[in-house]
C-alpha positions in Angstrom: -98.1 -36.0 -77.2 -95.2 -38.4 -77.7 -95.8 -41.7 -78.9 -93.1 -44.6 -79.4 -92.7 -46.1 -82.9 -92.3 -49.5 -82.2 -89.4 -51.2 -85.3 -89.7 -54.5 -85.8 -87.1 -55.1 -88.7 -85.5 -58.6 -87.7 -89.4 -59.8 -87.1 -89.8 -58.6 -90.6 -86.5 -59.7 -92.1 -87.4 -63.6 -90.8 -90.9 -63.3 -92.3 -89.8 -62.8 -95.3 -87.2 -65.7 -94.8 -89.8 -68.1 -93.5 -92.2 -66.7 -96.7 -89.0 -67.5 -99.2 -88.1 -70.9 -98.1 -91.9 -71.9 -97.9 -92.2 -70.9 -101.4 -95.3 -69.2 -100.7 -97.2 -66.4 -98.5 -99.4 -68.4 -95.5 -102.8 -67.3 -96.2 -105.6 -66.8 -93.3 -108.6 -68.9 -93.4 -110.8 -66.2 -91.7 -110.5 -62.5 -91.5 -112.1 -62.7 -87.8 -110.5 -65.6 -86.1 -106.2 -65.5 -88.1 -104.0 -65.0 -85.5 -100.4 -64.0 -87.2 -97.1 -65.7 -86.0 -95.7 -63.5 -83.1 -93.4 -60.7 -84.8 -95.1 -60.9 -88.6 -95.8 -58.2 -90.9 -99.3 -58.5 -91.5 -100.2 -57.1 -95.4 -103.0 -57.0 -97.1 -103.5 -58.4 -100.3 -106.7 -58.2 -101.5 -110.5 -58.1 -99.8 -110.6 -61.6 -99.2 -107.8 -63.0 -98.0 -104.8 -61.5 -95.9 -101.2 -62.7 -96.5 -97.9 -61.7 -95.1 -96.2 -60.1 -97.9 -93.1 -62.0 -99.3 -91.3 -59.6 -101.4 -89.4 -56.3 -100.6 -91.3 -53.8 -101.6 -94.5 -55.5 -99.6 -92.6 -55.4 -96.4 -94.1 -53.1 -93.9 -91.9 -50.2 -93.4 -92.0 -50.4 -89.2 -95.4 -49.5 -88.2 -96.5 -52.5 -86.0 -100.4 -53.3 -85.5 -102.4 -54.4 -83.3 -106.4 -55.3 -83.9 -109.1 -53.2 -82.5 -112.9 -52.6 -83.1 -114.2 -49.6 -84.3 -118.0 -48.3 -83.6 -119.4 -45.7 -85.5 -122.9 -44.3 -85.9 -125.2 -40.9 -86.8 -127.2 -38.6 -85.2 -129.8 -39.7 -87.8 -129.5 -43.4 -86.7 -129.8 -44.0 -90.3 -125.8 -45.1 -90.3 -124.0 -47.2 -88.2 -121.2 -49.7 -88.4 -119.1 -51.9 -86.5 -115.4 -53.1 -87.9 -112.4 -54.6 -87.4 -110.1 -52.7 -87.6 -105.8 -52.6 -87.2 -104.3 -49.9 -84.9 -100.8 -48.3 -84.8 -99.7 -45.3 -83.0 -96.7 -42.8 -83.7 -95.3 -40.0 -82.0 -98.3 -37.4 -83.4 -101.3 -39.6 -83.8 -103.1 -42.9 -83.6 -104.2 -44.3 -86.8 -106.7 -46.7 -87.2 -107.0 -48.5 -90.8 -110.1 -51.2 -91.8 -108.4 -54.3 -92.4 -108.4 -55.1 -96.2 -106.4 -51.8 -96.4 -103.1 -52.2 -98.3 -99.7 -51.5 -96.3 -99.2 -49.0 -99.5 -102.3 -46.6 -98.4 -101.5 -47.0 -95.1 -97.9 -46.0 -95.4 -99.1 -42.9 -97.8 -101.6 -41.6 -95.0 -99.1 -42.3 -92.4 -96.0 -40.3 -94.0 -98.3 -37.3 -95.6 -99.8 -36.8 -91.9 -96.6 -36.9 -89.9 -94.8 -34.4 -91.9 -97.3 -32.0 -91.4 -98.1 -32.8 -87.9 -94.5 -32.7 -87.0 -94.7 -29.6 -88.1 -96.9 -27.8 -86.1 -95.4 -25.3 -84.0 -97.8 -25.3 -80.6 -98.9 -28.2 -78.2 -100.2 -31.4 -80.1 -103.6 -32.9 -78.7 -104.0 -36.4 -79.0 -105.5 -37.0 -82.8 -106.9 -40.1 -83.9 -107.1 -40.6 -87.8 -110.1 -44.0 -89.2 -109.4 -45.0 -92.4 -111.8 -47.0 -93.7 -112.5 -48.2 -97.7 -115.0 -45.8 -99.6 -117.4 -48.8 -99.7 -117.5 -48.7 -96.1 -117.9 -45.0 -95.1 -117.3 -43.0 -98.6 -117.3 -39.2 -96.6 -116.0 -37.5 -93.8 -116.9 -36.5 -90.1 -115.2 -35.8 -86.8 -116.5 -37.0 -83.7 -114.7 -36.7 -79.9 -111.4 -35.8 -81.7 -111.4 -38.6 -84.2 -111.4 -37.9 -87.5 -113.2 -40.5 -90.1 -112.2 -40.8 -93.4 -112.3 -42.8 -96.6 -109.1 -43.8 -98.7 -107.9 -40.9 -100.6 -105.6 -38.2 -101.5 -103.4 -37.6 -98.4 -101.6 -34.5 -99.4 -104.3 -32.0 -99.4 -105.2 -29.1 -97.7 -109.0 -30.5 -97.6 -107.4 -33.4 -95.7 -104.9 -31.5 -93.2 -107.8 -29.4 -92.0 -109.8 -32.5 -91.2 -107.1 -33.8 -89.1 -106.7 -30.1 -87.5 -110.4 -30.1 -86.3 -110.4 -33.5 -85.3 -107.6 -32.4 -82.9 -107.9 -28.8 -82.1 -112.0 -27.9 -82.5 -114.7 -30.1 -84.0 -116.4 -27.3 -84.5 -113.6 -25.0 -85.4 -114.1 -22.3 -88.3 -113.1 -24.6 -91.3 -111.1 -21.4 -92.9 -109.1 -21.0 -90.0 -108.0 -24.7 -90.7 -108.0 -24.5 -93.9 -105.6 -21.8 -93.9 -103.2 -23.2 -91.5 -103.4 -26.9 -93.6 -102.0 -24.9 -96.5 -99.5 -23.3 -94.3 -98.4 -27.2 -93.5 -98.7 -28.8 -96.2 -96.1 -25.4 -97.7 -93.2 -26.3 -94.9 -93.7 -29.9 -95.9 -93.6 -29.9 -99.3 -97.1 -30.9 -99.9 -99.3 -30.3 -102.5 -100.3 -26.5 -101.5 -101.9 -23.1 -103.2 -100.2 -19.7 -103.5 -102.2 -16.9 -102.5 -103.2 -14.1 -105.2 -103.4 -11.9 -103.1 -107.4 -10.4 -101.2 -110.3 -11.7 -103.6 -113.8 -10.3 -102.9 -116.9 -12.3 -102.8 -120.2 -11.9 -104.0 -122.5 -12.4 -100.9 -120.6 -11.0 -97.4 -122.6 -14.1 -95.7 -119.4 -15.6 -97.6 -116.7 -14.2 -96.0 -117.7 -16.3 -92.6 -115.4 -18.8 -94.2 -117.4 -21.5 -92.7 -117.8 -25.0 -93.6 -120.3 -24.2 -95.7 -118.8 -21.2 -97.5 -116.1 -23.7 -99.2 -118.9 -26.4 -100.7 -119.5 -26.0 -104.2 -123.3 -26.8 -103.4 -123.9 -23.6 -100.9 -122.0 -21.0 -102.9 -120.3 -20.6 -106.5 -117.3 -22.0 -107.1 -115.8 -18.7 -107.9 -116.9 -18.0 -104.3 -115.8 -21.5 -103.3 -112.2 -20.4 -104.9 -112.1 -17.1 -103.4 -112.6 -18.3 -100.0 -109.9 -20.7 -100.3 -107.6 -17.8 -101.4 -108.6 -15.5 -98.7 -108.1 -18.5 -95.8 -104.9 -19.0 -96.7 -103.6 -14.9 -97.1 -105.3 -14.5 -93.6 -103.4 -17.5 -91.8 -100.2 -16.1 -93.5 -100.7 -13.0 -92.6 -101.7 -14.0 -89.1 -98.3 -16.2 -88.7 -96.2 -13.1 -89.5 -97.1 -11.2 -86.7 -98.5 -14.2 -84.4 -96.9 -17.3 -82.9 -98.0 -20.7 -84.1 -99.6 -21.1 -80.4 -101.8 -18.0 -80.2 -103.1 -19.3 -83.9 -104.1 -22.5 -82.7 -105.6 -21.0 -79.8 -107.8 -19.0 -81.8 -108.9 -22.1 -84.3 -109.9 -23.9 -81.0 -111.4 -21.1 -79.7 -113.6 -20.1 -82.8 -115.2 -23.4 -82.2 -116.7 -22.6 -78.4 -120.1 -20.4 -78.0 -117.9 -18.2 -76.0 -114.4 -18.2 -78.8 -115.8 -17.5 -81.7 -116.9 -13.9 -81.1 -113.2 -13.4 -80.6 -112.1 -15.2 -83.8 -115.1 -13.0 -85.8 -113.4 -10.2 -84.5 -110.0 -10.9 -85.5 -111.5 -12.1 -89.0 -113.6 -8.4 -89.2 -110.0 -6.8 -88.3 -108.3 -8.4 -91.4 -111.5 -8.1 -93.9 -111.7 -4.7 -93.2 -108.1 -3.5 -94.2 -108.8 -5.3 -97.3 -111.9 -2.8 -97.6 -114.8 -5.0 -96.7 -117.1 -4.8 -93.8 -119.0 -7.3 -92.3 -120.6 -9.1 -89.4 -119.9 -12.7 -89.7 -122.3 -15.6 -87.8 -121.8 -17.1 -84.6 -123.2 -20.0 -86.0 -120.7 -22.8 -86.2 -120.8 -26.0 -88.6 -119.5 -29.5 -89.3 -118.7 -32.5 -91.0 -122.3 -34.3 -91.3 -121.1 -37.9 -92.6 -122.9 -40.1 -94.4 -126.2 -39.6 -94.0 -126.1 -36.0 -92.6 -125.7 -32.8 -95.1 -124.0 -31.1 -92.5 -124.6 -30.0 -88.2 -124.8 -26.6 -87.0 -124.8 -25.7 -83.5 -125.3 -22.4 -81.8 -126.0 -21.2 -77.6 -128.9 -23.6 -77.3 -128.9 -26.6 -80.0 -127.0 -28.7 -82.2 -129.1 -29.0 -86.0 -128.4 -31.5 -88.0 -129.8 -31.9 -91.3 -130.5 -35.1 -93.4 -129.4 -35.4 -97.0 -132.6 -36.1 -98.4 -134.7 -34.2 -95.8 -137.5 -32.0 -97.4 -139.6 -29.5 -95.4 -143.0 -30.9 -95.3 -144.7 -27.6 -95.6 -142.2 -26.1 -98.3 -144.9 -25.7 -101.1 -147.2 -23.6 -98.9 -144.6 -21.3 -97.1 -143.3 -19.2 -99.2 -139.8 -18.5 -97.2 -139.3 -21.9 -97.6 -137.7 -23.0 -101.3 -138.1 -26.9 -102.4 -134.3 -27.7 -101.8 -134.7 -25.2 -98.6 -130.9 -25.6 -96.4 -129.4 -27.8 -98.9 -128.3 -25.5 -101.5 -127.8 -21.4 -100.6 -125.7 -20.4 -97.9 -127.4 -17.2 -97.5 -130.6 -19.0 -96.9 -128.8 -21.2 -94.6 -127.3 -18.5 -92.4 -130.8 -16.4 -92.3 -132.5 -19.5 -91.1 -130.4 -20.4 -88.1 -129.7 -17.7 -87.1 -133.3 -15.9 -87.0 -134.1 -19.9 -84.8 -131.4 -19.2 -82.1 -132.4 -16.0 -81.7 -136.4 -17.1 -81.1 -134.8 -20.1 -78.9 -133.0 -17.3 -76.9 -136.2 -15.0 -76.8 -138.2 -18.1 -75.8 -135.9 -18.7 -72.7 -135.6 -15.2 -71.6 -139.6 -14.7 -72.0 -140.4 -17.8 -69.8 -137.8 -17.0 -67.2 -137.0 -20.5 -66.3 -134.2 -21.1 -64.1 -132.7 -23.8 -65.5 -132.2 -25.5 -69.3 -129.9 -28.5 -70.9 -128.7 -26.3 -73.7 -127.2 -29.6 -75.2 -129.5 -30.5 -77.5 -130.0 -32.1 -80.5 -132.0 -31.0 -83.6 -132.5 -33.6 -86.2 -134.3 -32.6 -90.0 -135.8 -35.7 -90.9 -138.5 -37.4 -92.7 -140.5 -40.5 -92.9 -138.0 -43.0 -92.7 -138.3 -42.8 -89.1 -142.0 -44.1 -87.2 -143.9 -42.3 -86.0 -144.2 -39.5 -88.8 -144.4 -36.4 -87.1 -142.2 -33.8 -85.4 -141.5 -34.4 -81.4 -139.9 -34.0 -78.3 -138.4 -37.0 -77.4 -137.9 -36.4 -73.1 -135.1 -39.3 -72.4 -132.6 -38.3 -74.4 -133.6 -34.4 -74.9 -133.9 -34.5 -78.7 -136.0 -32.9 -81.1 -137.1 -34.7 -84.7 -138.3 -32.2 -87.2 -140.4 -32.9 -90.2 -140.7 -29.3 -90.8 -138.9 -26.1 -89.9 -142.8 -24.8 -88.8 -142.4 -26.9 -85.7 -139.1 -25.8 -84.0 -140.5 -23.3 -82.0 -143.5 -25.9 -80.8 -140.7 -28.5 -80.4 -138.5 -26.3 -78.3 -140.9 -24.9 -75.7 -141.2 -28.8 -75.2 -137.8 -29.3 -74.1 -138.2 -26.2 -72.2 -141.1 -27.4 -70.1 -139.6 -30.7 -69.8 -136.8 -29.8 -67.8 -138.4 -26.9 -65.7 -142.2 -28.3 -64.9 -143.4 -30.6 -62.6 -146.1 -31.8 -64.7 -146.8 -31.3 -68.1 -148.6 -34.6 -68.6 -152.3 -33.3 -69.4 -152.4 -32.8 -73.5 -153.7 -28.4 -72.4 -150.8 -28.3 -70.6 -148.1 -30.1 -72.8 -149.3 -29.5 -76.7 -151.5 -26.5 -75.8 -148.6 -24.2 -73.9 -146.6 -25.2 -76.7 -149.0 -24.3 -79.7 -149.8 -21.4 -77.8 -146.4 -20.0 -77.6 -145.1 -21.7 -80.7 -146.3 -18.3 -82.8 -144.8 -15.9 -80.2 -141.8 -15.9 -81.8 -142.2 -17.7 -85.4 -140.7 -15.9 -87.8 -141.3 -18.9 -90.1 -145.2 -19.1 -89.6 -146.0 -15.8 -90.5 -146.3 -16.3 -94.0 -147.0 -19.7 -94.0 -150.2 -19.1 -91.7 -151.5 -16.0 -93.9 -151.0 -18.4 -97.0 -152.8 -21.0 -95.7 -155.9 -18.8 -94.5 -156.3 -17.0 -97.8 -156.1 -19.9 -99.9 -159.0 -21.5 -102.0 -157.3 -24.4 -101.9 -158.8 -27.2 -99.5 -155.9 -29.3 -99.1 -153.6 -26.5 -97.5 -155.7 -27.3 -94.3 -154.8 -30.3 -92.1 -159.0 -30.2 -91.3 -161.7 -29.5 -93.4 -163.3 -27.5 -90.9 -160.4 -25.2 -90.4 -161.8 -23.6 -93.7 -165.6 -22.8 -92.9 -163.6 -21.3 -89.5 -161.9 -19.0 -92.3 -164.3 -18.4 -94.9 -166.7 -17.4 -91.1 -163.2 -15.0 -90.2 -162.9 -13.6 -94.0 -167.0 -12.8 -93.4 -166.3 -11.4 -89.9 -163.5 -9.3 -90.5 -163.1 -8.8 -94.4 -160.9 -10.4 -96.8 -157.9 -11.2 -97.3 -156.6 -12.1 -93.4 -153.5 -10.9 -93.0 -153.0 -12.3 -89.5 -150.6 -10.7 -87.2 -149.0 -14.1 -85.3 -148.1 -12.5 -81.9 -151.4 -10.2 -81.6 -154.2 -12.1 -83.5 -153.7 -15.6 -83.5 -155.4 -16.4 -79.9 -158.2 -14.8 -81.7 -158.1 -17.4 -84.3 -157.7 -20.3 -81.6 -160.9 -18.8 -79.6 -162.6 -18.9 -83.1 -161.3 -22.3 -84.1 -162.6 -23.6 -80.7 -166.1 -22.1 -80.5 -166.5 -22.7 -84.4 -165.8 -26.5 -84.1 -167.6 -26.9 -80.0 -164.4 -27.6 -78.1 -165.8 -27.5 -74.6 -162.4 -29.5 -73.4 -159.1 -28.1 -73.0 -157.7 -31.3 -73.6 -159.3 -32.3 -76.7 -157.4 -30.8 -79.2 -153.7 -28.8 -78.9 -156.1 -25.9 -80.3 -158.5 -25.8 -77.4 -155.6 -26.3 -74.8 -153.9 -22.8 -76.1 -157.4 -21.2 -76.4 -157.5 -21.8 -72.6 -154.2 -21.2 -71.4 -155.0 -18.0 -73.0 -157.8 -17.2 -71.7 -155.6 -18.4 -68.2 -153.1 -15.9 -68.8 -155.7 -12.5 -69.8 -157.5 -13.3 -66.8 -155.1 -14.4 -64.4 -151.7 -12.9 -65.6 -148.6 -14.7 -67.8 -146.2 -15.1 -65.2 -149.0 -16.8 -62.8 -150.9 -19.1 -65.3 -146.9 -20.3 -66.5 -146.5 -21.2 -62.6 -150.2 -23.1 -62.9 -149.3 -24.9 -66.0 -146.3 -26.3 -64.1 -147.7 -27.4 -60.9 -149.6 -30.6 -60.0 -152.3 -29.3 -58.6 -156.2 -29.0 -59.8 -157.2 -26.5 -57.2 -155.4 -22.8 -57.3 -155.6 -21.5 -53.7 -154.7 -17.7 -55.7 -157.6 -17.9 -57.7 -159.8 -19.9 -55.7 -161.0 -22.0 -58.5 -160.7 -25.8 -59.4 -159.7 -27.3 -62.9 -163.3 -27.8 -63.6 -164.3 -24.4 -62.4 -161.7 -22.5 -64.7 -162.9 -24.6 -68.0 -166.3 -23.8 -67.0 -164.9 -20.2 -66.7 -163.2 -20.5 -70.3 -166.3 -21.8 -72.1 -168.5 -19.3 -70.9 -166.2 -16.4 -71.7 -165.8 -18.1 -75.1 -169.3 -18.1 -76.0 -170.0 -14.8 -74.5 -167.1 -13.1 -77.4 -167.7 -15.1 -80.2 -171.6 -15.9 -80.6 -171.5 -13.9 -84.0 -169.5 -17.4 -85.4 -172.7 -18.8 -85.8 -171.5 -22.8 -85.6 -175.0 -24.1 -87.6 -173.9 -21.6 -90.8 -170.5 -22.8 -91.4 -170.9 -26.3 -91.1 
């Protein structure tokens, strides 16, 4: 990418002029509606007025702007803004600086990022840089190759590797960048470290060199230091035997579902003639901005997780900690990745044709109405109050793309709470908890516990409940237990009968059932009406020794 600086010295050289002989600088009367003189430098002084600036050392030093708008908002929808903003382009990047930004910042970001940019010995992709005051937007992100940034420290390797994912991989491996920022910042004589040579790490999750991996708040900052160190003696060691083109092919690559596999392997290569073996994620992670602790996408979704989201359930699942994905790495890793493989189980095990893997996963909590986890169909998202409900939340978007009609609450929430436990690993314990507890308020209904203390009689205590064998046993109990004669009454009763559908009938038939329109199965030559009659009956006949009168 070539851009043209555009000089503008004369321009300058009579604004200063005009300034001098005035006596003073021509202030603006509004930020919004100042229109400089044709050819003027335009400084900022201060946050409420702008001025042109009337001494040497004020003088712009030949960037011209021009004004733009910027947008900018969260997957959360917690965080949005709108500002005015002044744009200049150069031969590397375009640069885009909120308004009450001095000339002085501006020409520090500007310098420190061309002479490492200039630097860079492979094709440049366009890269745009917002700089906005730390009152504004005090974090990062990187969104559609734009990188967004407060004021700050421009000679860093934290920095360069922002700018290098904004331009090369938003969701690049942040220690190939890393690496390859220090290597920059080196050949421009930039603040940069010296590597001590291989450093071990205490967890070999860590060696994924990740986002996540360098963040003080997931791992030690030993391990934080180490991975640093390692970055950098990989990307060295990579450049003496690589071209600067094959690297940057590689950091773009290790950002793609199909990339990183080959950017793992290269990373195994060089951890295991240091003496380590490992088997590093294919989970990839980014920037989360202001609101957002971080995004990690995968195959099928994109998560991202709220700073202040808390898993409702945390307290009665005991694989889920208080400050669960906010703090351990390890934790972190084991959870998405034990979700994309369920989300790839699910897909495989309903053998649907086709599926928008583009979709987004948002961690939130009541800030948002209504309170709950969902679904949301029009723009193919999922809201999650609690990690209990991914699985339940996902067969959703499943059905919603592949099934004509999923409208009826047995055949939306019931397939889904059906399912949701086929591959859960998180409800395991959480479900075995909650049926063994003496505690009344680990159950959403108060009749859910007669059902138990009926099951602990039935079978023998405790209930150690095997999700992908026993629970339709529970939901055939739960229904006759509480009189659910109607599929659709609660998402209970709906999964009791599509399971009752799917023993009688077969999986691969009721699935095709549950996604058609009509009431009357020519196959099974029965109506709706005639199959819940069916259901109750069979219901009744299997669990009569629930007596409903002695648990009430």
């Amino acid at each position: 990418m070539k851009k043209t600086v555009r000089l503008f010295g004369i321009a300058v050289m009579l604004t200063v002029l005009t300034a001098c002989g005035s006596g003073e600088g021509k202030k603006s009367e509004t930020q919004a509606g100042y229109e400089p003189e044709q050819g003027a430098a335009l400084l900022i002084a201060d946050e409420n007025s702008v001025e042109y600036g009337n001494t040497e050392s004020e003088v712009s030093l030949g960037y011209e702007y021009e004004k733009d708008i910027i947008r900018y908002g969260e997957m959360s929808e917690e965080f949005s803004f709108r500002k005015d903003v002044e744009r200049t382009q150069t031969d590397h990047a375009v640069y885009y600086f909120e308004s009450f930004i001095k000339e002085q910042e501006r020409q520090a970001c500007i310098t420190a990022t061309e002479s490492v940019l200039s630097r860079i010995g492979g094709t440049l992709p366009d890269i745009e840089i917002a700089v906005f005051l730390p009152q504004t937007f005090d974090s990062i992100a990187i969104l559609d190759g734009r990188l967004y940034v407060s004021t700050q420290s421009w000679d860093t390797a934290e920095y360069v590797a922002g700018v290098l994912l904004a331009g090369y991989s938003e969701w690049g491996n942040y220690g190939l960048a890393y690496g390859y920022a220090n290597h920059l910042c080196k050949e421009a004589g930039l603040d940069y470290r010296e590597s001590d040579g291989f450093m071990p790490m205490s967890d070999t999750e860590l060696y994924d060199l990740n986002l996540l991996c360098f963040d003080v708040r997931f791992s030690s900052p030993e391990d934080v230091e180490a991975a640093k160190n390692n970055a950098c003696l990989f990307v060295d060691e990579y450049l003496s035997a690589h071209s600067d083109t094959e690297f940057l092919k590689l950091l773009s690559d290790s950002g793609t579902v199909e990339g990183i596999e080959r950017a793992n392997e290269v990373l195994e290569a060089f951890y295991a003639e240091n003496g380590v073996e490992c088997s590093l994620t294919q989970i990839r992670y980014q920037y989360g901005g202001m609101t957002l602790d971080y995004a990690a996408a995968s195959e099928y979704a994109r998560f991202y997780l709220e700073k202040d989201w808390q898993d409702r359930g945390w307290d009665m699942n005991p694989m889920v900690s208080e400050h669960f994905l906010h703090e351990d790495y390890g934790e972190v890793r084991a959870f998405f990745e034990c979700n994309v493989r369920q989300m790839g189980q699910y897909q495989e095990w309903f053998g649907f044709d086709s599926y928008k893997n583009d979709l987004p996963v948002i961690f939130a909590n009541s800030r948002r109405k209504p309170v709950s986890s969902f679904y949301y169909g029009d723009t193919h998202t999922i809201w999650l109050e609690t990690v209990l409900h991914l699985s339940h939340e996902y067969i959703h978007s499943l059905m919603f793309v592949n099934c004509d009609d999923w409208g009826p609450k047995w055949k939306s929430e019931g397939f889904a709470r059906y399912y949701d436990r086929l591959y859960n690993d998180y409800a395991y314990d959480f479900w075995n908890h909650c049926l063994n507890s003496d505690d009344e308020e680990d159950f959403y209904n108060p009749r859910e516990k007669s059902c138990v203390n009926a099951y602990m009689e039935h079978i023998g205590r405790p209930i150690d409940m095997k999700i992908q064998t026993d629970y339709h046993d529970w939901l055939n109990l739960l229904t006759y237990a509480n009189g659910w004669d109607d599929p659709n009454l609660t998402y209970e009763s709906g999964a009791s009968f599509l399971g009752y559908l799917i023993n009688r009938y077969g999986e691969e038939a009721a699935i095709q059932y549950v996604c058609s329109y009509h009431e009357y199965n020519v196959q099974w030559r029965k109506s709706y009406d005639e199959l819940v009659q069916d259901w109750n009956d069979y219901i009744h006949e299997n669990y009569s020794w629930c007596d409903t009168e002695s648990i009430q």
